[in-house]
Steps between C-alpha positions, in 0.01 A plus 500: 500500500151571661578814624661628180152401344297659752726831468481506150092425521493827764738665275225470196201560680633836621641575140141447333315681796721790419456435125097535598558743683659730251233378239222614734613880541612490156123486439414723752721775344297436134206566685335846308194679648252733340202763594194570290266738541226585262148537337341207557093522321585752202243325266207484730594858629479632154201314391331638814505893386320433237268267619280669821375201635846401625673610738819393493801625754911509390642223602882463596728218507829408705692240402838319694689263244801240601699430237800240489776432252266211290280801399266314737285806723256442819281814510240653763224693295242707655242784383197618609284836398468725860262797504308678836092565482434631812547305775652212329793445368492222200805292363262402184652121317741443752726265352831329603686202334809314504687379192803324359590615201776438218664753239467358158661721298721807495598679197604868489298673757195321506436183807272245424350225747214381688380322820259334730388497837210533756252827547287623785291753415193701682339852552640692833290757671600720802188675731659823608440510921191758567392605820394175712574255272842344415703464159448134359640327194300292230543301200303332214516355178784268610656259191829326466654297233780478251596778292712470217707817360735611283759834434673714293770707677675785260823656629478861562840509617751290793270411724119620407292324259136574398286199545218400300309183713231262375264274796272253427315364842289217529342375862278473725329840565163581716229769359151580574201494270127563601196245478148440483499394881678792665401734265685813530764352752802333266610129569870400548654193240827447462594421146792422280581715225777737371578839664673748268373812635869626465591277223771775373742650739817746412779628753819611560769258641785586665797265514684497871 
């Protein structure tokens, strides 16, 4: 009688390792993937031709977005605005996050949802190598936080979608500011505020 339990115990725990087994690539296969690319400062871009005193670069974006069959997502965002001035090469608000996300509503062929996560964010620069001296890299105005966003994607067709993105970040971020003991020379602080120098972002996704 023993070993007709045992067997029967063996015979169940292969049954539900199978059963979790099948469950587990089940969700694999519901796994969906999708590729932004896009404009990522079109506010402060436009505000700077009319305004000389800034000087404000394009900025892109590139998103990656993991999406599941809850309408649950897990999404790597990054932009930055690159541009050369002899010799160096600048990736101007650097910025890269990560985010989980949910889709709260679908009607027609308009998404809606938003998300959370961490940011890093900084400047980038690049000295080009002259004679006797070496390329280097350098950064500044370093900040991290929490930024908060939310989307609108509109179906162009199958698999492309315009997307229309809202961030709002808040952290800790370092800047410089000049005083009455060094005079012309600017003093570092670190500070926390909100950083929305892209605060409006659109794209193009791509469903794979």
């Amino acid at each position: 009688m023993k070993r007709i339990i045992n067997f029967l115990i063996i015979i169940f725990l292969l049954f539900n390792f199978k059963s979790y087994s099948q469950y587990d690539q089940e969700k694999i296969n519901n796994l969906t993937h999708s590729f932004s690319f896009g404009w990522s400062n079109p506010i402060s871009l436009i505000k700077s031709i009319t305004d000389p005193n800034q000087d404000e670069k394009i900025g892109f974006l590139i998103d990656y977005q993991l999406n599941n069959h809850e309408e649950k997502f897990y999404r790597v965002h990054m932009k930055f605005s690159p541009f050369y001035s002899q010799p160096t090469f600048t990736l101007n608000n650097f910025l890269i996050s990560f985010h989980k996300g949910k889709q709260l509503s679908q009607k027609n062929n308009l998404n809606f949802g938003h998300g959370l996560g961490p940011y890093f964010k900084c400047n980038i620069f690049r000295a080009q190598q002259t004679s006797g001296t070496q390329a280097f890299w350098s950064s500044d105005y370093f900040g991290f936080g929490a930024e908060y966003f939310i989307f609108f994607d509109y179906k162009l067709n199958e698999n492309l979608y315009f997307n229309f993105l809202l961030n709002i970040n808040f952290g800790l971020h370092q800047y410089y500011d000049a005083t009455i003991i060094n005079g012309a020379n600017s003093q570092e602080y670190w500070g926390i505020k909100m950083a929305n120098q892209q605060l409006i972002s659109v794209s193009i996704k791509k469903q794979l």
